[in-house]
C-alpha positions, 0 to 999 in steps of 0.5 A, a space after each residue: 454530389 454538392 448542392 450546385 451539382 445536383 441543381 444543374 442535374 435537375 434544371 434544364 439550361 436550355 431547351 433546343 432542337 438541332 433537326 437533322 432529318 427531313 421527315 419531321 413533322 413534330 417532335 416532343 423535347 426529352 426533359 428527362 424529368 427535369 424542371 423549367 427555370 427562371 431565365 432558361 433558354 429556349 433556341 427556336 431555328 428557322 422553319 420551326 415553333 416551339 410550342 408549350 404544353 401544361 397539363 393538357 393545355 396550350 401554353 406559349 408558343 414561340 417563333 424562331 429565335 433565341 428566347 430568355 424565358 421570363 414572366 414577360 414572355 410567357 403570359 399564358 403560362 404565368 395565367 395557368 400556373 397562376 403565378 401571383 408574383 410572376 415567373 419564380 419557381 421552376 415548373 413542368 411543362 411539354 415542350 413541342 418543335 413543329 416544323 413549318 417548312 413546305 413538305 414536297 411531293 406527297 402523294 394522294 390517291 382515291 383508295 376507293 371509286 368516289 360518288 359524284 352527280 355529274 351533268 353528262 353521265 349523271 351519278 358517276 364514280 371516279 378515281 383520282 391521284 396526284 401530288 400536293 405540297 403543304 405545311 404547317 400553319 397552325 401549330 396548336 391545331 395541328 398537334 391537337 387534330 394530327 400528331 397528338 401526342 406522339 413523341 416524334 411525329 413523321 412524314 410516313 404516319 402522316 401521309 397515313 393519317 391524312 389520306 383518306 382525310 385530303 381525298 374527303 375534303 378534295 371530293 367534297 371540293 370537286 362536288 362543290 366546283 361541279 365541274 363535269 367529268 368530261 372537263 376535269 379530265 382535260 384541264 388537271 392543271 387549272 382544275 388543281 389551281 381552282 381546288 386550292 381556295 375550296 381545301 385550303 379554308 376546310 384544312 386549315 380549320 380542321 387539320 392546321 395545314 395549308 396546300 401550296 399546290 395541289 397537282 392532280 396527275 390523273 382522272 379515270 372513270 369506270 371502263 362503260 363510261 369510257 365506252 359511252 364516251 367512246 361512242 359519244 365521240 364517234 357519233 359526233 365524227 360521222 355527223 349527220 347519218 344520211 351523209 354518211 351512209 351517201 359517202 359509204 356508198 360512193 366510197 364502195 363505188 369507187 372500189 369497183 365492186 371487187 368484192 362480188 362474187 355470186 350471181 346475186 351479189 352481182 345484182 344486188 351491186 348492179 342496182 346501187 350503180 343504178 342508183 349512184 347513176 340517178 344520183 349523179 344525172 338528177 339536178 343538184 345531186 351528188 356530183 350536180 350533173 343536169 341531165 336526167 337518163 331515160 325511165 329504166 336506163 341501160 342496162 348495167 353489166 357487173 362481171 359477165 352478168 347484164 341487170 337492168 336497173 329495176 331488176 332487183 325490186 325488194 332487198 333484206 337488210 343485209 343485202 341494203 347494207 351491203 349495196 350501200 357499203 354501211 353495216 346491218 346496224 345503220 341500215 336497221 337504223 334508219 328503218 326504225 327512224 323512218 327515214 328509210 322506208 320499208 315493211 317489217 314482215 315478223 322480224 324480217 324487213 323488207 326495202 324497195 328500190 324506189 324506197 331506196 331511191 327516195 332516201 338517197 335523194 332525200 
């Protein structure tokens, strides 16, 4: 082998990436022991920067482009090799392609319930899913807190290394913003916006990357907060309780009482028609009738069995409940509210008509 021969298989010619993948995130230039000589080339395409390494240090970094490598342009290599007369002797370094395109459609999840203080449920866990976009901002920081010296560094590793890493700085951001649960479920999308100058700044700084977009896709919390939320939503639909149960009553009324059957059943309904009437004939009242019947009134016949209106004077719970048309709960209820009067005998409750009169009228 002549002296020419050997000095191109020790020199490198030209140093460049042809990326053909679309997983890259970082790959390292094989310099197959070869040194770096005055007026090598350095190709840098598009989306990427090449970034060099000397002993450990960071060195030049270089944009897309086609590069004659001289003193010139490598200012901080000249200061670590401490060339006194500039770039002239050939010299080791680590070359590194970083590829800064957006990377799409990343998944990130919570692996684990994340603790929060919420203004609703107070402490409250959660746990949440999504996409999210980035790409490389800092080259330098990136390789230092991400890649490290990997040779070829992936998509796959990273979506490993950085999992858990996004879902800390996203609950982070998420206890910062304080925004309840109940709204994060039903605003993902603004949520997600607002998220983005909140992460961005912690992992740009920590990690060299930026989020183009973070999409969260869903959030759930425990199975009782969604029972608490369950129940929440039914009270606010009935409203006020008092209404309610008038409009159950009226409801079974209309029904025509199918359901009765013994002799006490028929009663006890007997006396909610005679309670509905008081409520029609007294001024202002359900059906705004002006007229008021006679102390007692007639008769009232359900089946083949007459009651007078004031024939049944003391129920039990189940049997209010079922003259009312609402269930035991609402009945008990409104006793321990006191907005139906009654007397609790040991465990067993005990309502008057009239005080049966006196809560529909209220």
């Amino acid at each position: 082998m002549g002296l020419f021969d050997y000095l191109k298989t020790q020199f490198l010619e030209i140093i460049q990436w042809e990326d053909d993948s679309r997983d890259t995130l970082s790959w390292r230039f094989p310099d197959q022991d070869k040194e770096i000589k005055r007026g090598v080339q350095l190709i840098v395409r598009e989306s990427q920067v090449a970034q060099f390494i000397y002993l450990g240090q960071f060195g030049d970094t270089f944009g897309p482009g086609k590069h004659t490598l001289v003193t010139e342009n490598i200012p901080i290599l000249s200061t670590l090799k401490g060339w006194k007369y500039g770039f002239e002797s050939p010299f080791k370094a680590d070359v590194y392609y970083v590829t800064t395109r957006l990377f799409t459609g990343n998944k990130w999840g919570t692996a684990n319930p994340v603790m929060l203080r919420d203004a609703d449920f107070g402490i409250v866990r959660l746990r949440a899913f999504g996409t999210y976009d980035f790409r490389i901002s800092n080259p330098k920081v990136f390789l230092k807190e991400v890649a490290g010296t990997d040779h070829h560094f992936r998509l796959d590793e990273f979506a490993d290394t950085m999992r858990s890493r996004l879902v800390s700085v996203f609950t982070d951001a998420v206890a910062s913003s304080k925004v309840p649960a109940l709204d994060i479920a039903s605003r993902y999308g603004e949520l997600g916006e607002a998220l983005l100058p909140l992460i961005n700044p912690v992992l740009n700084e920590k990690y060299g990357l930026e989020l183009s977009s973070f999409i969260i896709e869903n959030i759930s919390v425990p199975p009782e907060v969604e029972q608490a939320i369950d129940k929440r939503s039914s009270m606010a639909a009935i409203g006020n309780l008092n209404d309610y149960v008038k409009y159950k009553m009226a409801e079974s009324l209309g029904k025509g009482g199918s359901g009765a059957g013994a002799a006490g059943t028929a009663a006890e309904l007997a006396m909610g028609f005679g309670l509905a009437q008081q409520m029609m004939n007294q001024p202002g009242g359900m059906f705004g009738a002006q007229s008021t019947p006679p102390a007692g009134g007639p008769p009232v016949t359900v089946g083949s069995t007459a009651v007078a209106p004031g024939a049944v004077d003391l129920l039990g719970v189940a049997q209010a409940a079922e003259v009312l048309g609402v269930t035991e709960a609402d009945v008990l209820a409104e006793l321990e509210k006191g907005a139906l009067k009654g007397k609790k005998i040991g465990s067993t409750w005990r309502i008057t008509r009239a005080a049966l009169t006196e809560f529909l009228n209220s």
